[in-house]
C-alpha positions, -999 to 999 in steps of 0.1 A, spaced: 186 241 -589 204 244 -555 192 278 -550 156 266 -554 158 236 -531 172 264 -501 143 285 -510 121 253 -507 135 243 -476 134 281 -459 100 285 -470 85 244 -453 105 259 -421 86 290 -424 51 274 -429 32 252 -414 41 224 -440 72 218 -415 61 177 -413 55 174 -453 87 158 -466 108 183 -491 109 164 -529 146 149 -533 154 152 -491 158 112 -480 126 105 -458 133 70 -435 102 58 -418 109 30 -390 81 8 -382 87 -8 -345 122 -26 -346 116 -47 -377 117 -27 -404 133 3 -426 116 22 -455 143 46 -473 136 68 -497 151 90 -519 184 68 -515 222 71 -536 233 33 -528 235 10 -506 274 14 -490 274 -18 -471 255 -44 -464 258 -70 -440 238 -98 -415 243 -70 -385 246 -32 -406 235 -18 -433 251 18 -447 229 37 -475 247 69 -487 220 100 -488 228 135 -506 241 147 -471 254 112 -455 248 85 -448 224 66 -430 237 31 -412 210 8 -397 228 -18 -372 206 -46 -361 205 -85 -362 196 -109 -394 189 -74 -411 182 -83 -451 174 -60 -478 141 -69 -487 133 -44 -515 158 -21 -534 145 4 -565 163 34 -574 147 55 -549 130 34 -526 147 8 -500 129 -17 -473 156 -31 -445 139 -58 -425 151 -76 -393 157 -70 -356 164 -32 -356 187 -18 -334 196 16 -345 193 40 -367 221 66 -372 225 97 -398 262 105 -403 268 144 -418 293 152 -445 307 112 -450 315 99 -488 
């Protein structure tokens, strides 16, 4: 299964599919400084008025803002809403 996602990621970097999102890769799409879609999420790590940590397969993605709430959580889908302030991908943390 890992194998085939390397050969699925080599092969989008090799083609011109390099801006279509790889299945199972988290894909986070910011819309001006009020909101956060997540997908393809493990759980939200912490959650708070001012940051909000989501662990991903490779990370984990914290989004630090002001009167940031979770406005929709599903199993693979997240929306973060409020004043965003950054967005920041941590490598390799548990």
């Amino acid at each position: 299964m890992e194998r085939d996602k390397r050969l699925l990621e080599r092969f989008t970097e090799a083609t011109d599919l390099q801006d279509a999102p790889i299945p199972g890769v988290p894909l986070i799409e910011l819309a001006g400084d009020r909101r956060v879609l997540m997908e393809n999420h493990c759980g939200v790590t912490e959650y708070g008025m001012e940051r909000v940590c989501v662990k991903v397969k490779f990370g984990q993605v914290c989004i630090c803002g002001k009167d940031l709430t979770l406005a929709k959580m599903t199993k693979s889908q997240l929306i973060v809403c409020g004043r965003i302030q950054s967005v920041e991908l941590y490598r390799g943390c548990k």
